[in-house]
Each structure stands twice: as structure tokens, then as C-alpha cells.
C-alpha positions in Angstrom: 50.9 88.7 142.9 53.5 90.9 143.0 57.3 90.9 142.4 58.8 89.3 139.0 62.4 90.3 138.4 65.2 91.8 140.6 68.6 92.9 140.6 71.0 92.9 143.4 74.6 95.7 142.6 74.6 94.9 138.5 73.3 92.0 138.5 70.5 92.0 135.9 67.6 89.0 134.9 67.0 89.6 131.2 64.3 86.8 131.3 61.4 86.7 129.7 58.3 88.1 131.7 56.9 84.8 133.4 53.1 84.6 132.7 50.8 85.1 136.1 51.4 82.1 138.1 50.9 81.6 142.4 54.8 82.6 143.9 56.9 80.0 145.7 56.3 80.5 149.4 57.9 83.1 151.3 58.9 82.1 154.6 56.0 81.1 156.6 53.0 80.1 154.6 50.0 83.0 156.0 46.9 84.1 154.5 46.8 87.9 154.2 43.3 89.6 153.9 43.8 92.6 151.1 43.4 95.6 152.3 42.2 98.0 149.2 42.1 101.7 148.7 38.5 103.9 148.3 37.5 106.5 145.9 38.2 108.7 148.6 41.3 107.5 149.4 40.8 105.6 152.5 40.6 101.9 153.3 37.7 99.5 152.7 37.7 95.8 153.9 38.2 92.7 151.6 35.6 91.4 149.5 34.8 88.0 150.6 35.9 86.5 147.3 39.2 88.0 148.0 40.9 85.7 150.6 44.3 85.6 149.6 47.4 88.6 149.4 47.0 90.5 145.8 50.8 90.3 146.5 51.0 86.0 146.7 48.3 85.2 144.6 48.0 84.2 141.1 46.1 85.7 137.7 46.3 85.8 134.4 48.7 88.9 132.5 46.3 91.7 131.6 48.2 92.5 128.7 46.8 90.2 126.2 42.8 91.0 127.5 43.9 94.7 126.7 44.7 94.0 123.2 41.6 92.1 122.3 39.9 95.1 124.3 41.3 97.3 121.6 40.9 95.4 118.1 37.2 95.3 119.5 37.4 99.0 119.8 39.1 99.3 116.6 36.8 97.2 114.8 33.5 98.8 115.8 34.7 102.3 115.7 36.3 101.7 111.8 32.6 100.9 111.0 31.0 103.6 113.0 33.3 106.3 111.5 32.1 105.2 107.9 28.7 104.9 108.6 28.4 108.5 110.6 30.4 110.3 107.5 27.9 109.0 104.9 24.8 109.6 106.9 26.6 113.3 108.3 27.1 113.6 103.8 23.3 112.3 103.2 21.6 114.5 106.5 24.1 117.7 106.5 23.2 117.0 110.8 25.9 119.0 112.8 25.6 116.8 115.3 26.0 113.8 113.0 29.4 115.5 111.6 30.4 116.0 115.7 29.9 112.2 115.9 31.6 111.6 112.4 34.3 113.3 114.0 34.3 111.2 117.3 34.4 108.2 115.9 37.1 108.7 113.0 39.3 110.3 116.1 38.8 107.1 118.5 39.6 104.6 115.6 43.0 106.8 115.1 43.4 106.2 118.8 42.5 102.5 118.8 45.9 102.4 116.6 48.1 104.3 118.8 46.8 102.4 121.9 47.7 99.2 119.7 51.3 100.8 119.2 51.3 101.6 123.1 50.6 98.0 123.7 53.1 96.2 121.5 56.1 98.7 122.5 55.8 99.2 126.3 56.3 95.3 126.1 59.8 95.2 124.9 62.1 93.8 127.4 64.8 96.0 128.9 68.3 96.2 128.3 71.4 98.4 128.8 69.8 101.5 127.7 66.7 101.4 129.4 67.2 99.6 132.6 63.7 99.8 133.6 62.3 98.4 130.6 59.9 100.0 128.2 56.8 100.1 129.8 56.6 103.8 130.3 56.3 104.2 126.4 52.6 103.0 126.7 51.7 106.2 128.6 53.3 108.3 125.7 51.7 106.8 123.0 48.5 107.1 125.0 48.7 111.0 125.5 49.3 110.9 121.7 45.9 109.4 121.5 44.7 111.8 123.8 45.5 114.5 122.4 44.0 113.1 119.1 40.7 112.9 120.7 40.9 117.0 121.9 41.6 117.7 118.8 40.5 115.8 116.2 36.9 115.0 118.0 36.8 117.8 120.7 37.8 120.8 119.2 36.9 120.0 115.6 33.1 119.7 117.2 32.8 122.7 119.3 33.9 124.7 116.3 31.7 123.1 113.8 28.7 123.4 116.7 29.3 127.1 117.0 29.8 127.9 112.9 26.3 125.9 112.5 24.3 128.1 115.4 23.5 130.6 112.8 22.8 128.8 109.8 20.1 128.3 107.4 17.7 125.6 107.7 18.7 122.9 105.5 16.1 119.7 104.6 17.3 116.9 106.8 17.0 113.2 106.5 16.3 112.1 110.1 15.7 108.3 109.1 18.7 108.1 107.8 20.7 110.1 110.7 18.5 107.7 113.8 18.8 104.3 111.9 23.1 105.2 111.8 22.9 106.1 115.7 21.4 103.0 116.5 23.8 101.0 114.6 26.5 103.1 116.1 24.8 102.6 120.1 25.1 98.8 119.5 28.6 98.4 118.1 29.9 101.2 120.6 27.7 99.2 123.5 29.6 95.6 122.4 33.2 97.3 122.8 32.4 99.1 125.8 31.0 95.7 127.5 33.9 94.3 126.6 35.4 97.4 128.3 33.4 96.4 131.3 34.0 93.3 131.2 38.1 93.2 131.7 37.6 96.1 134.0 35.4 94.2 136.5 37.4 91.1 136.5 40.7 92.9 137.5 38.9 95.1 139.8 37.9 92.3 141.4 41.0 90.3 141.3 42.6 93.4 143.5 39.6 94.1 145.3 39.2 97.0 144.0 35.7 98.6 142.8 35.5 98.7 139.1 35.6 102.8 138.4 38.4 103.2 141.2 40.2 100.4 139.4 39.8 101.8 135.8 40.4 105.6 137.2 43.8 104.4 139.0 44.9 101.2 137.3 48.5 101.5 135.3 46.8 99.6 132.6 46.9 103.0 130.3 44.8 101.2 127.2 42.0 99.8 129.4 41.7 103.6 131.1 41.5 105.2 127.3 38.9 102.9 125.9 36.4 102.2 128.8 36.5 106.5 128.8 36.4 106.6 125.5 33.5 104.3 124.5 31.4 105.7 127.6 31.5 108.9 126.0 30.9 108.0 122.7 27.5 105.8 124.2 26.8 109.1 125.8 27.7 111.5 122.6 25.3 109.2 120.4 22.4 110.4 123.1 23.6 113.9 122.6 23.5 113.6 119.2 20.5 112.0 118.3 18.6 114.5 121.2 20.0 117.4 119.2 18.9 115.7 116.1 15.2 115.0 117.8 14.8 118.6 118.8 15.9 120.1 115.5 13.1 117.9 113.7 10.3 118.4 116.7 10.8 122.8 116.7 12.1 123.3 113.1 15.1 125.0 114.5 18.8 123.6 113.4 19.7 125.7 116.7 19.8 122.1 118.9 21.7 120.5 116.4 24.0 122.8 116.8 23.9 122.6 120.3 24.0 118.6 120.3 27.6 118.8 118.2 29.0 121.7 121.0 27.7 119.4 123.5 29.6 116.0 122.0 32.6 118.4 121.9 32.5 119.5 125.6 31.9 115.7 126.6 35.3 114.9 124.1 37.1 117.5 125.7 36.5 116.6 129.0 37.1 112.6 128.4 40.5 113.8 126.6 41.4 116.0 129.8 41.1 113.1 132.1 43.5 111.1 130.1 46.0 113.1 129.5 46.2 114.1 133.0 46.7 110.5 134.1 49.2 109.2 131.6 51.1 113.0 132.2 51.1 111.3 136.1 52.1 108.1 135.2 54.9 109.3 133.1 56.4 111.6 135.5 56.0 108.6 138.3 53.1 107.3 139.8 53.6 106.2 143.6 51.8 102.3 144.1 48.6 102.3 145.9 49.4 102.3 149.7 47.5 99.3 149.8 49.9 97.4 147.2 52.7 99.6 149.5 51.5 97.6 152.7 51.1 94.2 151.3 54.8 94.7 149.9 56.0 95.5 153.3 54.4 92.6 154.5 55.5 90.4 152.0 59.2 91.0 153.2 58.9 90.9 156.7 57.3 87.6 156.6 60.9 86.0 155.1 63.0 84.5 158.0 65.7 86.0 157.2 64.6 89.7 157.5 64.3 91.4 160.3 63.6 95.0 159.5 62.7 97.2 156.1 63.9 100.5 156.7 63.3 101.9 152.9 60.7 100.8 150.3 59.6 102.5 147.2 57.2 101.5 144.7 56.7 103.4 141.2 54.9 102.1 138.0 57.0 102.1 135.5 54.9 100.6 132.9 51.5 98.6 132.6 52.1 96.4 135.3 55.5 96.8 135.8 56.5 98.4 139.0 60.2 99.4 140.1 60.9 98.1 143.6 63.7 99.7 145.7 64.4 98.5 149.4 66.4 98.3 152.2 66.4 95.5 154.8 67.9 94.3 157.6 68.9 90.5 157.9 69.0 88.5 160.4 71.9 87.4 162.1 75.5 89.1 161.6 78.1 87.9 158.8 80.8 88.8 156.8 79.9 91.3 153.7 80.3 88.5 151.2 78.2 86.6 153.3 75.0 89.3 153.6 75.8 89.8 149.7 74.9 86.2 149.1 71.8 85.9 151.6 70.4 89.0 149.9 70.4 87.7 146.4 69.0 84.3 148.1 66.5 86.8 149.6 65.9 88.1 145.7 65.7 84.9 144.0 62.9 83.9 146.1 61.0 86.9 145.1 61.9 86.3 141.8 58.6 84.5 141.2 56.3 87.2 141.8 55.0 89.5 138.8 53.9 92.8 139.2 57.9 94.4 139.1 60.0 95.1 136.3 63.1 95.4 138.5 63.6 95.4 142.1 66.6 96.8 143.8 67.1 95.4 147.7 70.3 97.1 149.9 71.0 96.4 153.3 69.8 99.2 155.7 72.6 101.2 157.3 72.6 101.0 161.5 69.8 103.1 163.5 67.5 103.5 160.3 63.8 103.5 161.7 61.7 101.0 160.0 59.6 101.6 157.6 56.0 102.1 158.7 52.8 101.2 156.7 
């Protein structure tokens, strides 16, 4: 799948966003193998349940899978927040206030992510020609930031002001019975996580933690990280927590909230350095780059690309900008309606929020793969 909406001068399609559906053919009808990017940023061949172009083939919009992704996320960290904060009350456990912390942090997140989903969705108009989607990656660094602070930071310093405290009487019942609970309601959203994660990653071809690292899909990114590293933090947590009751020494439980903080910090990092990338403009995938280029040279009427740029611009949403060459010499007000004929049979495709094709001035070298 690839293109949805495009523009031609001022000419602009205020449609609604068509839902995933296969394009109308393109000039001759060919079966393209995808070719998909590694982790290391080469090539790797097609899976063989890929056997169509990511470009002309159908799916389903990702956007309404990332919201139920989210209330899940929502839901089971509202719970685990309360539970954590009475048993961090009853058991005084550092490491249970770190994960108190954690928790009450992602559910404030789940609710900006929420807010990222709903606005990026907006349709474009005068003002913002290139729609709306770039608002989800704000919203997200809010979130991220709210995780560095609220759970990271607020951890590490409570860690550190607990290395050289009294022993206090713990109640570990309480504090192992409350990380359980917590390791199965984080474990349903995260598989749910998983779940969305593998099924685009394999509708692009893509392997599932390349996918979630690079995908424009800013809410999947922030809660697959996010719920891995509250799985991981309950481990910390309840290894401080084990240590403290086997030695006597509140020293590891200290250690186990620094430690939940580190792993915050670092999960925050991550995120805010990829929606920082995406909002400043993030390049397509030279993969998705190549099966563009393809996608235009296989119409009849073009005979050479000579400029293509593609940039996310939202979730999704990519702003296309080309040049070609058409076939065949005519009059200006003839090329000017063979170009938007070229457009509208573009127009089916999903992936863009607005396309912009020119013709390609004389002795421009084509573009090259």
C-alpha cells in the first residue's frame, strides 16, 4: 500500500482518509517481491508470506489497533498504579515506591498517547497543509518526558535517599502477591503490544523489533517500550525486595528502586529521541523509497523520475514530492491534465497524506534507487 491523497499546483483532496483497501492497477499489472531494510541497515529478502508490493497491497489502518493497544495499557496500568501505592503504603519497600511511581507515570502517558491518537487524525486544511499527523510525535515526547521524570528521576532519587536508612519491618507477602498481580496485567497489555507489532511487521516484511524501533506509529513505539520495561522493573523490584528480606539489609532495595530508575530513564531516552527525529523529519525507509520509485515507472505514461522525496509526516502519513517525465510531447495544458490523470490513479493508495508530482525540467538525471 502506499499513496492516498495528492495535489497537483493548488489543487487539494479534502476527502476523508479511505480505509486500507488493494489500489486500482497501475499500468501493467506485476508482482513486486518487497525488498525490506535490516537492523543494520542493509537489505534482507522477502519473507515467503510476503508476495506482493507493500506499495499495491492492501491492510487494514493501524490506527484503530493502536488505540485499543492503549485503553489496554491504560486499563492495566490504572490498576497497577493503585495496587503498588497501597502495598508501597503497607511495606514502606523502596523498590515498591520506584514501581508505584512507574506505573502512576505510564497511566499519565497512556492518556497523552490517547490525546496523540485522536489529534494527529484530524484532517488538513488551509493552515496545515500537511495535515495533523505530526502532533502525535509531540504529544508523545510529552509522555516521554513524563516517564523521565515522573518514573525515572523520581526513582533514582528515592533509591539513593533510601541507601542509608534504617531498617524498617517489611511486609514481603504483601509486596510479592502485588508484583505478581502487576507481572500479569503488565504481561496482557504488552502481548497485546506484541501482538499488533508482529502483525504489521509482518505485513511490511519487516522483523518485529526493527518494525517497532523504526515504524512512524509513535503510540505502538511508547507502549511495547514501555510495558517491556515495566515487565523488566517488576523483576528488579521484587529481586531488590528478595535480597533485602534473604541479608537483612534494606541496601538492595534501595538498589532495586535506582535500578527501575536507570531502566525508566533509558526507555524514556529512546523515545524521546525518536519522536525528536520524527518531528524534525524522518526520511522513508529506502525500501518503501524503492518500491515508490517503482510504483511510478511502471505507469505508461512515465518515462523517467528525476526527483522523489518521501517524509513522514504523521502515523502513517507520508508527504510525497516528485518529478517525472511523461511520455510523449504536448502542449502545457495538455501535460497539466495527463499529470493530474497520473495523480488520480494514485489516488487510491494509502500510506500519503499529500503528494506533490511536477514535471522534471530537460537533462535532469533520473533518480536512482
Amino acid at each position: 500500500m502506499f499513496l492516498r491523497g495528492c495535489q497537483h499546483g493548488r489543487r487539494v483532496e479534502d476527502s476523508e482518509r479511505a480505509a486500507f483497501s488493494p489500489a486500482r492497477p497501475v499500468g501493467p499489472r506485476t508482482t513486486v517481491e518487497p525488498v525490506t531494510d535490516s537492523p543494520a541497515g542493509g537489505t534482507t529478502p522477502p519473507t515467503p508470506s510476503s508476495t506482493t508490493d507493500a506499495l499495491s497491497s492492501g491492510g487494514k489502518k493501524p490506527g484503530g489497533e493502536s488505540i485499543v493497544t492503549v485503553l489496554v495499557a491504560l486499563a492495566a496500568n490504572t490498576l497497577i498504579a493503585v495496587a503498588k501505592t497501597v502495598a508501597a503504603m503497607i511495606t514502606g519497600s523502596a523498590s515498591m515506591v520506584a514501581e508505584a511511581a512507574h506505573s502512576w507515570a505510564d497511566t499519565g502517558n497512556e492518556i497523552f498517547l490517547l490525546i496523540a491518537e485522536r489529534r494527529s487524525e484530524k484532517p488538513r486544511d488551509d493552515r496545515h497543509p500537511f495535515g495533523y499527523g505530526r502532533e502525535a510525535y509531540v504529544w508523545a515526547m510529552v509522555a516521554a518526558f513524563g516517564l523521565f521524570t515522573a518514573g525515572s528521576i523520581l526513582s533514582i532519587s528515592h533509591g539513593i535517599g533510601q541507601l542509608g536508612a534504617a531498617e524498617e519491618e517489611t511486609n514481603y507477602t504483601v509486596a510479592y502477591v502485588v508484583l505478581a498481580i502487576a507481572f500479569v496485567l503488565e504481561g496482557t497489555s504488552f502481548i497485546q503490544a506484541v501482538r499488533q507489532t508482529r502483525s504489521q511487521a509482518r505485513h511490511y516484511g519487516l522483523r518485529p523489533l526493527h518494525f517497532v524501533l523504526s515504524t512512524s506509529e509513535t503510540t505502538l513505539r511508547a507502549v511495547f517500550f514501555e510495558d517491556l520495561a515495566a515487565l523488566l522493573g517488576i523483576l528488579l523490584a521484587a529481586g531488590g525486595i528478595a535480597a533485602h528480606e534473604v541479608t537483612g539489609d534494606a541496601i538492595y532495595d534501595a538498589i532495586g528502586s535506582i535500578l527501575v530508575g536507570v531502566l525508566l530513564g533509558v526507555v524514556a531516552i529512546l523515545l524521546i529521541v525518536r519522536n525528536g527525529q520524527f518531528l524534525v523529519g524522518q526520511a522513508a525507509r529506502p525500501a518503501l523509497r524503492r518500491q515508490a520509485l517503482d510504483l511510478l515507472l511502471r505507469h505508461p505514461d512515465v518515462d523517467r523520475v528525476t526527483f522523489l522525496h518521501l517524509e513522514w509526516v504523521g502515523p502513517s502519513k507520508l508527504l510525497v514530492v516528485a518529478a517525472v517525465d511523461l511520455s510523449a510531447d504536448d502542449r502545457e495544458s495538455v501535460l497539466a491534465v495527463r499529470l493530474e490523470a497520473l495523480e488520480d490513479r494514485v489516488d487510491d493508495h494509502d500510506l500519503v497524506e499529500r503528494c506533490i508530482l511536477t514535471l522534471s525540467a530537460p537533462g535532469e538525471a533520473d533518480v536512482v534507487a
